[in-house]
C-alpha positions in Angstrom: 196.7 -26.1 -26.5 194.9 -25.4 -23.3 196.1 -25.3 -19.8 194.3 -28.5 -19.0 195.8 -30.4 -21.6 199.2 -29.2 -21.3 199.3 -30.0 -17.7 197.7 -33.7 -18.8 200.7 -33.8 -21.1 203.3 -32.5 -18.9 201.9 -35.4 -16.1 202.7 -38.0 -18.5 206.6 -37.1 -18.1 209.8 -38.6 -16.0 210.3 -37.3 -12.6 213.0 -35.1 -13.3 211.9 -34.1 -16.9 208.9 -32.7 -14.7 211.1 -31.1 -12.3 213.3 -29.6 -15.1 209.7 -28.2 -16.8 208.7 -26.7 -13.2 211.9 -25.2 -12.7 211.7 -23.5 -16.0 208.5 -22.2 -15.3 209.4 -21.0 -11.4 212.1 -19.0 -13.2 210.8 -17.8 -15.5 208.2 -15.6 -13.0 211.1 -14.7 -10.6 212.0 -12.1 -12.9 213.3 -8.7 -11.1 210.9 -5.5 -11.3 213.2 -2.0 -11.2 209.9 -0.6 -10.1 209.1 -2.6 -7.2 212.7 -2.8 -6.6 213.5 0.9 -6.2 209.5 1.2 -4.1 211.1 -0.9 -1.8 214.4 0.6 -1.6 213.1 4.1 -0.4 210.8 2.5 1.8 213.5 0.7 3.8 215.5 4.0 3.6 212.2 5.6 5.2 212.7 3.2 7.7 216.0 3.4 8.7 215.8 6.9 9.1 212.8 6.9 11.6 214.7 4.6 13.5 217.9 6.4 13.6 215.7 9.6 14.6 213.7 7.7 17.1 210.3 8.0 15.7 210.2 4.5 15.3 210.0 1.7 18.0 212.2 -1.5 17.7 211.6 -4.7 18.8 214.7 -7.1 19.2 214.7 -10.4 16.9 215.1 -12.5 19.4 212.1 -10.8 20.7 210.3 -11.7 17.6 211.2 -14.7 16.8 211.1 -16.0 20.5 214.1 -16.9 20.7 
């Protein structure tokens, strides 16, 4: 079945059979990488370590978010 006529098809459904088939699919690519999760992880270790040396400027929140 093509994309086209799957999404025709998933149209003609109730409201929240709808919602339950776009929840399904949000899920579905929320799915954890290790990879991207451990890339991350070293580069906000990086960065707390710059900081705590000083070779890293802060800006407050409130600051950035103009509060």
């Amino acid at each position: 079945m093509s994309t086209m006529k799957l999404l025709q098809e998933a149209l003609r459904l109730a409201p929240q059979d709808r919602f339950l088939l776009i929840d399904g699919l949000m899920k579905s690519l929320d799915t954890p990488d290790p990879r991207l999760d451990a890339i991350w992880a070293e580069e906000a270790e990086k960065r707390l370590a710059a900081c705590r040396e000083g070779r890293m400027e802060v800006i407050a929140m409130e600051e950035v978010l103009g509060i």
